[in-house]
TILO-950703 format. One record per residue (C-alpha): x, y, z; residue in three letters. Coordinates in pm, 1 decimal. Example, Ala and Ser with C-alpha at 12.3 -4.5 7.8 and 13.67 -1.06 7.14 Angstrom:
BEGIN
SITE       east      north         up   code
SITE     1230.0     -450.0      780.0    Ala
SITE     1367.0     -106.0      714.0    Ser
//
This chain:
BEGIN
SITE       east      north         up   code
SITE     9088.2    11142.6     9189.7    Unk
SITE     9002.4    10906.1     9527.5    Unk
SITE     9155.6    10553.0     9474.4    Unk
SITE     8856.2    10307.8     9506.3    Unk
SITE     8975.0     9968.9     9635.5    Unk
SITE     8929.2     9641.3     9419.4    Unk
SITE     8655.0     9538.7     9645.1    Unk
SITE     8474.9     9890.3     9566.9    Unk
SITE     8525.9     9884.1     9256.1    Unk
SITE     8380.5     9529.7     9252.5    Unk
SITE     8049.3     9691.3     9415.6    Unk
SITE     8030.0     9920.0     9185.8    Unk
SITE     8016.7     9692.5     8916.2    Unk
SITE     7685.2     9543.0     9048.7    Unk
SITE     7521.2     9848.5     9252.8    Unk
SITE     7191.5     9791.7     9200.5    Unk
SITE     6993.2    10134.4     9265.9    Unk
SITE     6614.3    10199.3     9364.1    Unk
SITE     6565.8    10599.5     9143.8    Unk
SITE     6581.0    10912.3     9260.4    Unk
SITE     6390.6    11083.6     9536.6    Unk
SITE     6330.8    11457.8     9389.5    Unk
SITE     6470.2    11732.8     9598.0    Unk
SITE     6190.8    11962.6     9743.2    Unk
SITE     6247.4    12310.8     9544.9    Unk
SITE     6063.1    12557.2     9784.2    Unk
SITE     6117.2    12615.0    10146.5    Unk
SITE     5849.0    12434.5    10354.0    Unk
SITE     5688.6    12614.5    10581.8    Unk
SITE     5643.1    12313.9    10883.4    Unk
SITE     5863.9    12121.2    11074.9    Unk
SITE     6087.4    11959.1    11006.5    Unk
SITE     6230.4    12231.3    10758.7    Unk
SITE     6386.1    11954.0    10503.7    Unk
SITE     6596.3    11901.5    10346.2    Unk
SITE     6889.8    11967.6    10547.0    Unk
SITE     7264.8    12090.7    10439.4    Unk
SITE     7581.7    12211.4    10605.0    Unk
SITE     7732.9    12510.2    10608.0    Unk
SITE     8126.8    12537.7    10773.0    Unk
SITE     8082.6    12337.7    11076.5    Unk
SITE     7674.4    12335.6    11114.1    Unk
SITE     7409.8    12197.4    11004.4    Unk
SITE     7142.6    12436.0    10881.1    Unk
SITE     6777.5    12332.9    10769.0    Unk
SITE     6585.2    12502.7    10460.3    Unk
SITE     6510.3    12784.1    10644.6    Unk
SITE     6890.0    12886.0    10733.9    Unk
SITE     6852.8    12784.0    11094.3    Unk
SITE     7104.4    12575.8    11253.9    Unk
SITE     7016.1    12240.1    11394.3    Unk
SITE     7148.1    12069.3    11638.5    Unk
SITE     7113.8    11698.9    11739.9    Unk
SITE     7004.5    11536.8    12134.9    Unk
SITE     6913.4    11167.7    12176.2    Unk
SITE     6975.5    10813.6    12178.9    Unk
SITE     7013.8    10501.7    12016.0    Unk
SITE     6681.2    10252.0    11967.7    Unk
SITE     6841.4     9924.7    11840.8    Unk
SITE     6650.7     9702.0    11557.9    Unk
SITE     6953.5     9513.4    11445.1    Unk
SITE     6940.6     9237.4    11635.2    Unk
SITE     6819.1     8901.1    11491.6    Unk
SITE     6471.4     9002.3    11431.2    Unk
SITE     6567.5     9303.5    11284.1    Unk
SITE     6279.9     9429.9    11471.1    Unk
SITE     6321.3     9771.0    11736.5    Unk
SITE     6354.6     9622.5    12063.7    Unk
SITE     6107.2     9618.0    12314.0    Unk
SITE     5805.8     9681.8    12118.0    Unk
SITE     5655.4     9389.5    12287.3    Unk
SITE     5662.2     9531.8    12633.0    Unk
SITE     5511.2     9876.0    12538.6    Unk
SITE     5373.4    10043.9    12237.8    Unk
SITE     5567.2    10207.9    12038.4    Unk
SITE     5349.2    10545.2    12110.9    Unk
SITE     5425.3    10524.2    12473.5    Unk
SITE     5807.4    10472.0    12407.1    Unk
SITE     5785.6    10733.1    12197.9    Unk
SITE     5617.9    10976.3    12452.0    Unk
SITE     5907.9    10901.0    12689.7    Unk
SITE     6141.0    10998.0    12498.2    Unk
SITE     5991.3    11315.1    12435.7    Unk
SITE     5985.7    11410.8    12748.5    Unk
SITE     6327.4    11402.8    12822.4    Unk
SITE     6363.1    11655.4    12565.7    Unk
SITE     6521.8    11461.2    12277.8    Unk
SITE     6478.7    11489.4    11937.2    Unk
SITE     6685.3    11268.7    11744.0    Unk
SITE     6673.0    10863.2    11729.0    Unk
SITE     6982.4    10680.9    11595.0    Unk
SITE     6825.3    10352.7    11470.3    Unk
SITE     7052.8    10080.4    11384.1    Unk
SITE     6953.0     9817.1    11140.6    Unk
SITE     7115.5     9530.4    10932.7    Unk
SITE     7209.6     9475.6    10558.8    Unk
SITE     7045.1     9118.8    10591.8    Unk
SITE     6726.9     9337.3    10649.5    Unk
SITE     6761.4     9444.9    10304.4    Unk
SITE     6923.2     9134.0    10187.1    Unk
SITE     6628.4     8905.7    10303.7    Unk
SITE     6352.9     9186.7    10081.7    Unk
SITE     6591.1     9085.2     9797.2    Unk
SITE     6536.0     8719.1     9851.1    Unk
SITE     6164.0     8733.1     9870.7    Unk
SITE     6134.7     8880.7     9576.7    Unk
SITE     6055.1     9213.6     9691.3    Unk
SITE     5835.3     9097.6     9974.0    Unk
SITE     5907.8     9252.2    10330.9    Unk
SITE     5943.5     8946.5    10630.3    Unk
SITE     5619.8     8975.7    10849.1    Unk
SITE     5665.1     9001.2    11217.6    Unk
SITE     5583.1     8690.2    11280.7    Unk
SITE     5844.2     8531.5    11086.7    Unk
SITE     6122.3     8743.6    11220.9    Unk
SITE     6030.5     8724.2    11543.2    Unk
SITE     6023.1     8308.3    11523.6    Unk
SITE     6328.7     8296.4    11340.1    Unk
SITE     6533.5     8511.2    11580.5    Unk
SITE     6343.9     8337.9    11904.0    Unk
SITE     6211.6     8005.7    11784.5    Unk
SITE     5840.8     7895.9    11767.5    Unk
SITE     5749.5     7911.8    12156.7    Unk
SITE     5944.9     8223.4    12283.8    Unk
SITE     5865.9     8382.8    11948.6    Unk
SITE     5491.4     8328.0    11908.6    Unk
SITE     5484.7     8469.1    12251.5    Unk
SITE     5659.9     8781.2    12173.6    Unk
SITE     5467.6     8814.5    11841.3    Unk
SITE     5103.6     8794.0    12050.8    Unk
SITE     5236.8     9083.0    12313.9    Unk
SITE     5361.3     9317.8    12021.6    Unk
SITE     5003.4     9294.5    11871.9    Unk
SITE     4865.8     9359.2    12212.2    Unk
SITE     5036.2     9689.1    12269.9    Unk
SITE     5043.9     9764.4    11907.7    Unk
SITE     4763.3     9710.4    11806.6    Unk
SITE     4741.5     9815.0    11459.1    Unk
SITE     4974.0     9541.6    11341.7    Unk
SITE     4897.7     9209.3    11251.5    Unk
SITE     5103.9     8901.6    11237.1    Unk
SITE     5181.7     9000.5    10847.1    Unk
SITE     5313.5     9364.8    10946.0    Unk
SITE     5618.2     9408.3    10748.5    Unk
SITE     5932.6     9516.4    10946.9    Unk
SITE     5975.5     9818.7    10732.0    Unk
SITE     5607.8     9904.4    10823.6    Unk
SITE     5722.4     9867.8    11153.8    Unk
SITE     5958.3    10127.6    11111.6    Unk
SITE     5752.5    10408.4    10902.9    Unk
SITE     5521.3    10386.9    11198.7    Unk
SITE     5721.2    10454.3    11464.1    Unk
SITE     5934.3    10720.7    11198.4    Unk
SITE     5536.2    10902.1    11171.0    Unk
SITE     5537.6    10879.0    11525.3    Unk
SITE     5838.0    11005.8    11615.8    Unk
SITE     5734.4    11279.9    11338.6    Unk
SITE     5460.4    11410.6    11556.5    Unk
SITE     5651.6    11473.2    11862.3    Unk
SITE     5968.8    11619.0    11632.8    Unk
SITE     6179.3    11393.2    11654.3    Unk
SITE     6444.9    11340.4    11367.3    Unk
SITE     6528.1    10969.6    11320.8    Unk
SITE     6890.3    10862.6    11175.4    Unk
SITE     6864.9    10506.0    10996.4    Unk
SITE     7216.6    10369.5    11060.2    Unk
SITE     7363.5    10047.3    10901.2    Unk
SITE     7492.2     9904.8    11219.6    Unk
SITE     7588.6     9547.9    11109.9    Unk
SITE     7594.0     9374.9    10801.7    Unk
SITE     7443.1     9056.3    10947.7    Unk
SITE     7193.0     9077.5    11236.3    Unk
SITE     7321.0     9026.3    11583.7    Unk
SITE     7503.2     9234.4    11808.0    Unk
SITE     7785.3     9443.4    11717.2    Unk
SITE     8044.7     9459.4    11731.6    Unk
SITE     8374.4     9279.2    11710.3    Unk
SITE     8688.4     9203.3    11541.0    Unk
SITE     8559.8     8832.4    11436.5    Unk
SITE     8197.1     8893.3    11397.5    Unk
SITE     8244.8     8916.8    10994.3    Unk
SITE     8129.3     9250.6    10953.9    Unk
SITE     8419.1     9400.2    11093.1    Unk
SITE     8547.2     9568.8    10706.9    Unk
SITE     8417.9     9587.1    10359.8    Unk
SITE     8483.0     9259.1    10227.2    Unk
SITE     8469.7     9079.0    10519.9    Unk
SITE     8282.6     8735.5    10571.6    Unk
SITE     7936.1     8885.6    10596.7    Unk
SITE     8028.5     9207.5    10444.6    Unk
SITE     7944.9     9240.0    10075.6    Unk
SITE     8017.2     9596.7     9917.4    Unk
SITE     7744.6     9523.2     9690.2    Unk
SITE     7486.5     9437.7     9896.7    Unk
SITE     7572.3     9705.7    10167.1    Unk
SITE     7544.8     9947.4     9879.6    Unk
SITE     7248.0     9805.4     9745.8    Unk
SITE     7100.6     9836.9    10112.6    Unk
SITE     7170.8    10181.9    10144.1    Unk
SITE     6977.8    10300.2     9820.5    Unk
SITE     6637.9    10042.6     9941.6    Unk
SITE     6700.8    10272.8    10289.3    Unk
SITE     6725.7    10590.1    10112.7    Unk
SITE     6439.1    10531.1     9910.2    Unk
SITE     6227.4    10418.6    10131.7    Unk
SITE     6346.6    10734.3    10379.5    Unk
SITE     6208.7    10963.5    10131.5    Unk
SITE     5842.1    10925.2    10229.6    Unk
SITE     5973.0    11047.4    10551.6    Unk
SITE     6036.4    11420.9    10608.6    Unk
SITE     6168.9    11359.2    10942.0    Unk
SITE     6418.6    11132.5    10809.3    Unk
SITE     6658.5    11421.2    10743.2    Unk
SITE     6979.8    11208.5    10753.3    Unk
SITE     7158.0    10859.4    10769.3    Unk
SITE     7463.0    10680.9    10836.7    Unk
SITE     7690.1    10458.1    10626.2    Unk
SITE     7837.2    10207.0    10811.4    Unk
SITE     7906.6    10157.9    11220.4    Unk
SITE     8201.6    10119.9    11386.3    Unk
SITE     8436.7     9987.8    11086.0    Unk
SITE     8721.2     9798.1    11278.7    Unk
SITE     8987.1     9573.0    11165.9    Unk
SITE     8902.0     9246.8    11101.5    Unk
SITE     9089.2     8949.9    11266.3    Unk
SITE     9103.4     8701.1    11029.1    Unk
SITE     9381.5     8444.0    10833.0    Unk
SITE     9536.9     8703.4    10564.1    Unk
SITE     9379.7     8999.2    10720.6    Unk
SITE     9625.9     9234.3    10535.6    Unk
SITE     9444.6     9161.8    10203.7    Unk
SITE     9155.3     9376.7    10336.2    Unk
SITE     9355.7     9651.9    10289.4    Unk
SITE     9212.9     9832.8    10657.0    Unk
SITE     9341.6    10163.9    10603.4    Unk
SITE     9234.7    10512.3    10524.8    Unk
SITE     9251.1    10470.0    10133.7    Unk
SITE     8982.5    10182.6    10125.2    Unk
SITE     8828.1    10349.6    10413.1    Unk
SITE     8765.3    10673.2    10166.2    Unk
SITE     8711.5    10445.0     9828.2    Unk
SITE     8412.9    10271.0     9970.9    Unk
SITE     8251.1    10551.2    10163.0    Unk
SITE     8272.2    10762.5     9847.5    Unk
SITE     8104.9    10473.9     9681.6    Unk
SITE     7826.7    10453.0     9931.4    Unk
SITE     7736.8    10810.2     9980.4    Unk
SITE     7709.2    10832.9     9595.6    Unk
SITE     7445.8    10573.0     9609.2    Unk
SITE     7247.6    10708.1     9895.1    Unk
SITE     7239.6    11017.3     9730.9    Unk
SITE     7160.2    10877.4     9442.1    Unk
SITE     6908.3    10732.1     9555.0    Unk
SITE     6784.2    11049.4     9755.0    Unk
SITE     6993.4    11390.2     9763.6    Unk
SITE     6826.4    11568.9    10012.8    Unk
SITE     6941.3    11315.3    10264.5    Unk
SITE     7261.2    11451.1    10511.5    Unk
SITE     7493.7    11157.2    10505.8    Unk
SITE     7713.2    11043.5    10813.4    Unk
SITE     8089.1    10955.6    10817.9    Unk
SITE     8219.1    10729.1    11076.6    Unk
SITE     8548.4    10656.8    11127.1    Unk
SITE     8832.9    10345.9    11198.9    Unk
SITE     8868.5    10185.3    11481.2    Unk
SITE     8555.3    10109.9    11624.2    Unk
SITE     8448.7    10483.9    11480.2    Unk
SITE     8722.9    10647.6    11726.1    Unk
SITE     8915.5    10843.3    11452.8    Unk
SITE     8839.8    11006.0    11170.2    Unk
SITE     9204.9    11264.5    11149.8    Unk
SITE     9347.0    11209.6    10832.4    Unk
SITE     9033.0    11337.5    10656.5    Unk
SITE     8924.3    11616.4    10868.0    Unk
SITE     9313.3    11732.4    10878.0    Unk
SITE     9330.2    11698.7    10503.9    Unk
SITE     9673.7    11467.5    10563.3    Unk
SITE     9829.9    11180.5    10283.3    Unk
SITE     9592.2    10889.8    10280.9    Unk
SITE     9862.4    10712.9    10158.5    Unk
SITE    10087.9    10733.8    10482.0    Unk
SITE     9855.6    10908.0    10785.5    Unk
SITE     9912.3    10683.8    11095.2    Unk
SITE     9623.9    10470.8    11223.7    Unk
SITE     9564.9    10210.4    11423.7    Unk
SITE     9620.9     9872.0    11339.7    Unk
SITE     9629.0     9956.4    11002.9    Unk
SITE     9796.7     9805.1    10710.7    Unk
SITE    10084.0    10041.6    10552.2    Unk
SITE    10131.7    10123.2    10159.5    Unk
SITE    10506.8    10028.3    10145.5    Unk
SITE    10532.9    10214.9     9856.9    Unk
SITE    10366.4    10537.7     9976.7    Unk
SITE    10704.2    10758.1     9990.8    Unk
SITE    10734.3    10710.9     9594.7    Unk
SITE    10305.1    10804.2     9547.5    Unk
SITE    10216.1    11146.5     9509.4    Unk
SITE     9985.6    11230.3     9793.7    Unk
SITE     9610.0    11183.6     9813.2    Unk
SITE     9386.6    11391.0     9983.9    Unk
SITE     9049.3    11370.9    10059.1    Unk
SITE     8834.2    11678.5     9986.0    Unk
SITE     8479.7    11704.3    10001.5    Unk
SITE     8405.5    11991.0     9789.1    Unk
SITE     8521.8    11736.0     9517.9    Unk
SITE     8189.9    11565.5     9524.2    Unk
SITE     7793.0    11641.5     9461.4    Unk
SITE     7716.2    11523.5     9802.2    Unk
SITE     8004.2    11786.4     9956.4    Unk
SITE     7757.3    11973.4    10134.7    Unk
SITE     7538.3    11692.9    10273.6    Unk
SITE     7827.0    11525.6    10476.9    Unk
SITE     7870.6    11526.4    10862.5    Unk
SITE     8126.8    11336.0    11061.8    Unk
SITE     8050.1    11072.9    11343.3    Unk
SITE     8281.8    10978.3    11618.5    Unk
SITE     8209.3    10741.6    11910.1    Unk
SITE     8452.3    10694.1    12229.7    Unk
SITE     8357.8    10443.1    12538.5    Unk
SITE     8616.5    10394.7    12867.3    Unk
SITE     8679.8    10015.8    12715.6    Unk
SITE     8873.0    10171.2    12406.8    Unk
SITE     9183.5     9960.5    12320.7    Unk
SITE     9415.6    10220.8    12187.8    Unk
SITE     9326.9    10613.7    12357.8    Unk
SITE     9458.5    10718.6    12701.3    Unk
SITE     9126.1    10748.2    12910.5    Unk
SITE     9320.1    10888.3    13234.3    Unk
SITE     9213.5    11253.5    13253.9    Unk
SITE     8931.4    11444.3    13082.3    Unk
SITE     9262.2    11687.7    12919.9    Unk
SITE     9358.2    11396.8    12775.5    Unk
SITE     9063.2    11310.6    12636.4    Unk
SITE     8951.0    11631.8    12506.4    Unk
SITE     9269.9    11629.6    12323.7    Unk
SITE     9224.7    11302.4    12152.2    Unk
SITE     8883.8    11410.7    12105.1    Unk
SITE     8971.6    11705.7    11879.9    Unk
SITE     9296.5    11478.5    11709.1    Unk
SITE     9022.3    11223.2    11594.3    Unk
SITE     8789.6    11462.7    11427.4    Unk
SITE     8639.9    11712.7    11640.1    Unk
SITE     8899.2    11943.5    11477.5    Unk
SITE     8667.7    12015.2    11183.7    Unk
SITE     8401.5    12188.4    11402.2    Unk
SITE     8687.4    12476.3    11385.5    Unk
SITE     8750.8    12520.3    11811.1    Unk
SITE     9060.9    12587.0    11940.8    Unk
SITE     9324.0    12287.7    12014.9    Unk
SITE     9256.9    12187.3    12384.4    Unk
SITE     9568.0    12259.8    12613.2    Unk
SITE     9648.5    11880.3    12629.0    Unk
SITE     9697.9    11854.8    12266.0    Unk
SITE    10085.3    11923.6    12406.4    Unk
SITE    10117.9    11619.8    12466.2    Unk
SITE    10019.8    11431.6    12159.6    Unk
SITE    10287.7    11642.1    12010.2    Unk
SITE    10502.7    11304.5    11940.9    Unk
SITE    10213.4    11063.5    11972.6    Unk
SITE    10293.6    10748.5    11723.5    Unk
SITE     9883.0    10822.9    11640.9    Unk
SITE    10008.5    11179.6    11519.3    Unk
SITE     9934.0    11550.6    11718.7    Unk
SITE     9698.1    11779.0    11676.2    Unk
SITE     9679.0    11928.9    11384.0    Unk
SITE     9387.0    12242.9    11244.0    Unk
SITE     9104.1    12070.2    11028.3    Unk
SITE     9196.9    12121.4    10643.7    Unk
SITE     8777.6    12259.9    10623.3    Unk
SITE     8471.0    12334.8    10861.2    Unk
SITE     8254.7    11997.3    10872.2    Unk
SITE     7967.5    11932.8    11153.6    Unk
SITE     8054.1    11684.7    11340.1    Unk
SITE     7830.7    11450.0    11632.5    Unk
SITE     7910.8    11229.8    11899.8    Unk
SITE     7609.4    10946.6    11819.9    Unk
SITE     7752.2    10655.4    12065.1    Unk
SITE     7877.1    10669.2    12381.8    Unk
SITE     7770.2    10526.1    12746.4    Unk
SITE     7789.5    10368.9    13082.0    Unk
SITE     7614.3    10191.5    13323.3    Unk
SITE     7277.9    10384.8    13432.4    Unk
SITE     7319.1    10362.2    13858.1    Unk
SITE     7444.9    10550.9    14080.3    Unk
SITE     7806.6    10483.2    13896.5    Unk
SITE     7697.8    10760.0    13690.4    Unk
SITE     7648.5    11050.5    13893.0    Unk
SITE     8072.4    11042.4    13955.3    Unk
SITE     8173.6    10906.8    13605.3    Unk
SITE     8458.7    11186.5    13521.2    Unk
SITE     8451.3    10988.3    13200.0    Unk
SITE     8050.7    11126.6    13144.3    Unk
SITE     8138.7    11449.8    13318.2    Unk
SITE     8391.3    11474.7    13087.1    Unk
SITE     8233.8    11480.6    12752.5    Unk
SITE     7900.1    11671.0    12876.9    Unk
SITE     8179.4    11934.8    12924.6    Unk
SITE     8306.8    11885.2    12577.1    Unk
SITE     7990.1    11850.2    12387.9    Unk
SITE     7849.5    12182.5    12576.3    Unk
SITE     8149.8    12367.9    12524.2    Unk
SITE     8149.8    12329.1    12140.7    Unk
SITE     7812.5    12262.9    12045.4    Unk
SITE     7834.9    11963.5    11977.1    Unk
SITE     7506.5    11685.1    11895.8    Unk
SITE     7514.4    11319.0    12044.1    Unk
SITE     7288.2    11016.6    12107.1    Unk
SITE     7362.8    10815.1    12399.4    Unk
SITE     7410.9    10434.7    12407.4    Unk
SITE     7146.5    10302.7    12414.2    Unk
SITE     6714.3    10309.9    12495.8    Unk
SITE     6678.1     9935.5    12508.1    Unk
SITE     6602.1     9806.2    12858.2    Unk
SITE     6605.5     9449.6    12700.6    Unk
SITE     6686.5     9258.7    12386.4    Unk
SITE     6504.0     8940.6    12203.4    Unk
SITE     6839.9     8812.8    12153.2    Unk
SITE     7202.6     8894.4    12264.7    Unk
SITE     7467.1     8732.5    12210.1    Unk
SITE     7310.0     8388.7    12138.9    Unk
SITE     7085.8     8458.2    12473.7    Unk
SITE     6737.2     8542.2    12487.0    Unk
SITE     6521.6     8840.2    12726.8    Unk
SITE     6856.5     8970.3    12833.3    Unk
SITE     6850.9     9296.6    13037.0    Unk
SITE     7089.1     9584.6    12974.8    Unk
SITE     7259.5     9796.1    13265.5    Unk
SITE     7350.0    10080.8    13048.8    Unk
SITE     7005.7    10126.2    12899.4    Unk
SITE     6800.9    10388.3    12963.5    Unk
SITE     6499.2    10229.9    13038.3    Unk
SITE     6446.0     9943.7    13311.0    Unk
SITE     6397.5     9583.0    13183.9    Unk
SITE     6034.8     9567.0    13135.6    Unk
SITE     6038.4     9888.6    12988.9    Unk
SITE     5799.5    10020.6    13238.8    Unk
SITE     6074.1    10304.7    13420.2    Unk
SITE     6364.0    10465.8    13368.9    Unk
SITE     6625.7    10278.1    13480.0    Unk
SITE     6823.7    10526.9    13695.2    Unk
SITE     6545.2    10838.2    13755.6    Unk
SITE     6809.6    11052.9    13942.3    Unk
SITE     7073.1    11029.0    13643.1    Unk
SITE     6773.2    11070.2    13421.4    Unk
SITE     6715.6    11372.9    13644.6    Unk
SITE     7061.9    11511.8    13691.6    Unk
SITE     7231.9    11459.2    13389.8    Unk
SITE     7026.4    11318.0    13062.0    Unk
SITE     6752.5    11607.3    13116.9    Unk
SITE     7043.0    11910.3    13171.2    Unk
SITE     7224.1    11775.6    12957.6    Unk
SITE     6972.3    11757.1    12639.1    Unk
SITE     6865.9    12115.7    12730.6    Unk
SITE     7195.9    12256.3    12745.5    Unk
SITE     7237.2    12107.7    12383.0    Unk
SITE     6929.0    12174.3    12222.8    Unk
SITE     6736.7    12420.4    12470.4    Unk
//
């Protein structure tokens, strides 16, 4: 049996859950060909056919809670853009609070208009409220934000496009960091009962969506820095115990949902489940040992052990800024790549993995079972920079070589807020600042397009 830790087992206590979304029993005959399942290391949709993931991330977990940018363009036109760079698969993040603040109403969604003045303040906001109206213009003032989001989901529907609700913070703002309190489960903002409880609303509500085919847990779990930290208990057993507790209430809440794993350290490494090593003792970074693991029998995690076994895939993310992985070569990477988690998609050990033979992190070692899994963050500055960024060259190699789906960090040209700053503009984004362009048309051109097609065709 998994070990849940006192703070799951605490959640579990008050998990609060929103029914059950009834599988569909015949095979549909339209797109999107829900629900979805895996099979060994792919992901196959009611038909049989394998699936395979291209796109990018559209924020909405930022203080309004509201997709970015929607003020600049409509959310058809962003939409359309998208599309025609081939992609079909939107990683959304969103917040807890967004959940948490439903809750507080009473069951009322927060209009626009509210959000938007409590993330901006009554000038800026009201300003940014009248220009989303403008270019969208079937909202009003009193559009809910989860109205918001089934319209661009419908939209996104119509040009096949999968979207991937992903709890990306447990408070709104931007994410992430050791100190932000929503490093781990537990932490200052981070209640295992309402990040359960936010997960079943999500899953609920995804179930009016066919093109909602999957969603994430939890982004980027990292250890949190923090007087007693060690009381957190930041290791893989907790890690396991509370991601077992949330995947039984999405699916709970709605089976035919595919549910992503991400992993410690910033989502960097997932080994000691996809290598089917002790919980109790598997090496990780900056994680806090179980003195008394040499005298436990081993636990292992196996997913066949739950009802959700087949709806699980595995998420990894890796950026150049990584605190722990050696970023020198792309051998080097690749290795680390398949020693984190890429194992499980069942290809052979890259020659590097030689030298991780005596790595304090552990080597290489042959996934314990098949499991898909997706890169679904990763990026770098869109200029010229990225035409000669081994680091990019590098895993487009990777993800073509194994068939492999990602999203790229990030669509927004420009947030509300960031950071305690307001209209900021983002050099990695995809899209310029007002949203008009693409930021860098000859990457856009030379290695987004190609690269999407050589993914997904």
């Amino acid at each position: 049996m998994v070990w849940l830790s006192g703070l799951a087992l605490a959640a579990l206590a008050v998990f609060l859950g929103h029914g059950s979304a009834a599988p569909n029993g015949n095979c549909p005959r339209d797109w999107p060909y829900a629900p979805f399942k895996t099979e060994g290391r792919d992901i196959v949709n009611a038909k049989g056919d394998k699936v395979k993931f291209a796109g990018v991330n559209w924020p909405m977990s930022g203080e309004s809670m509201i997709p970015e940018g929607l003020e600049k363009k409509s959310a058809s036109d962003i939409l359309d853009d998208v599309a025609g760079l081939g992609m079909n698969f939107l990683r959304m993040g969103y917040s807890a609070q967004m959940v948490d603040e439903i809750y507080q109403a009473g069951g009322e969604d927060i209009s626009i208009e509210k959000a938007i003045i409590a993330a901006m303040g009554e000038q800026n906001g009201t300003s940014v409220v009248e220009n989303m109206i403008k270019h969208n213009p079937k909202w009003t003032r009193e559009t809910g934000r989860f109205e918001i989001w089934s319209d661009i989901v419908n939209l996104a529907a119509e040009r096949h496009i999968y979207v991937h609700p992903d709890m990306h913070i447990a408070k709104a703002g931007w994410c992430c960091g050791h100190a932000d309190g929503s490093a781990w489960f537990g932490d200052e903002d981070f209640s295992v009962a309402n990040w359960t409880r936010a997960l079943s609303y999500v899953a609920d509500w995804a179930a009016q969506h066919d093109n909602i085919v999957s969603m994430a847990l939890v982004n980027e779990l990292r250890q949190p820095w923090v007087e007693n930290y060690p009381k957190f208990g930041y290791n893989w057993m907790t890690l396991v115990g509370n991601m077992t507790l949330g995947s039984d209430a999405i699916h709970k809440a709605n089976p035919d949902l595919l549910i992503s794993w991400s992993g410690l350290q910033f989502d960097e490494d997932l080994s000691a489940l996809t290598s089917g090593t002790n919980l109790l003792s598997a090496p990780c970074y900056m994680c806090v040992s179980n003195r008394e693991a040499p005298r436990m029998d081993p636990v292992v995690f196996n997913l066949a052990d739950h009802a959700w076994g087949d709806k699980v895939f595995y998420e990894l993310h890796l950026y150049t800024m990584t605190e722990d992985l050696d970023m020198g070569s792309c051998g080097i990477i690749k290795a680390q790549l398949y020693r984190a988690g890429f194992n499980a998609l069942g290809m052979d050990p890259p020659e590097d993995c030689a030298l991780l033979e005596n790595h304090w992190l552990g080597p290489c070692r042959p996934a314990s079972r098949l499991t898909p899994v997706a890169m679904t963050e990763f990026g770098t500055a869109q200029d010229a920079s990225l035409l000669s960024s081994a680091y990019i060259q590098c895993l487009r190699e990777f993800t073509t070589e194994n068939d492999v789906s990602w999203a790229v960090w990030a669509l927004a040209g420009s947030y509300r807020v960031r950071s305690g700053k307001q209209e900021v503009d983002d050099t990695w984004a995809l899209f310029d600042f007002n949203w008009d362009n693409w930021r860098f048309q000859e990457g856009i051109d030379k290695v987004w397009k190609p690269w999407v097609k050589a993914t997904i065709g």
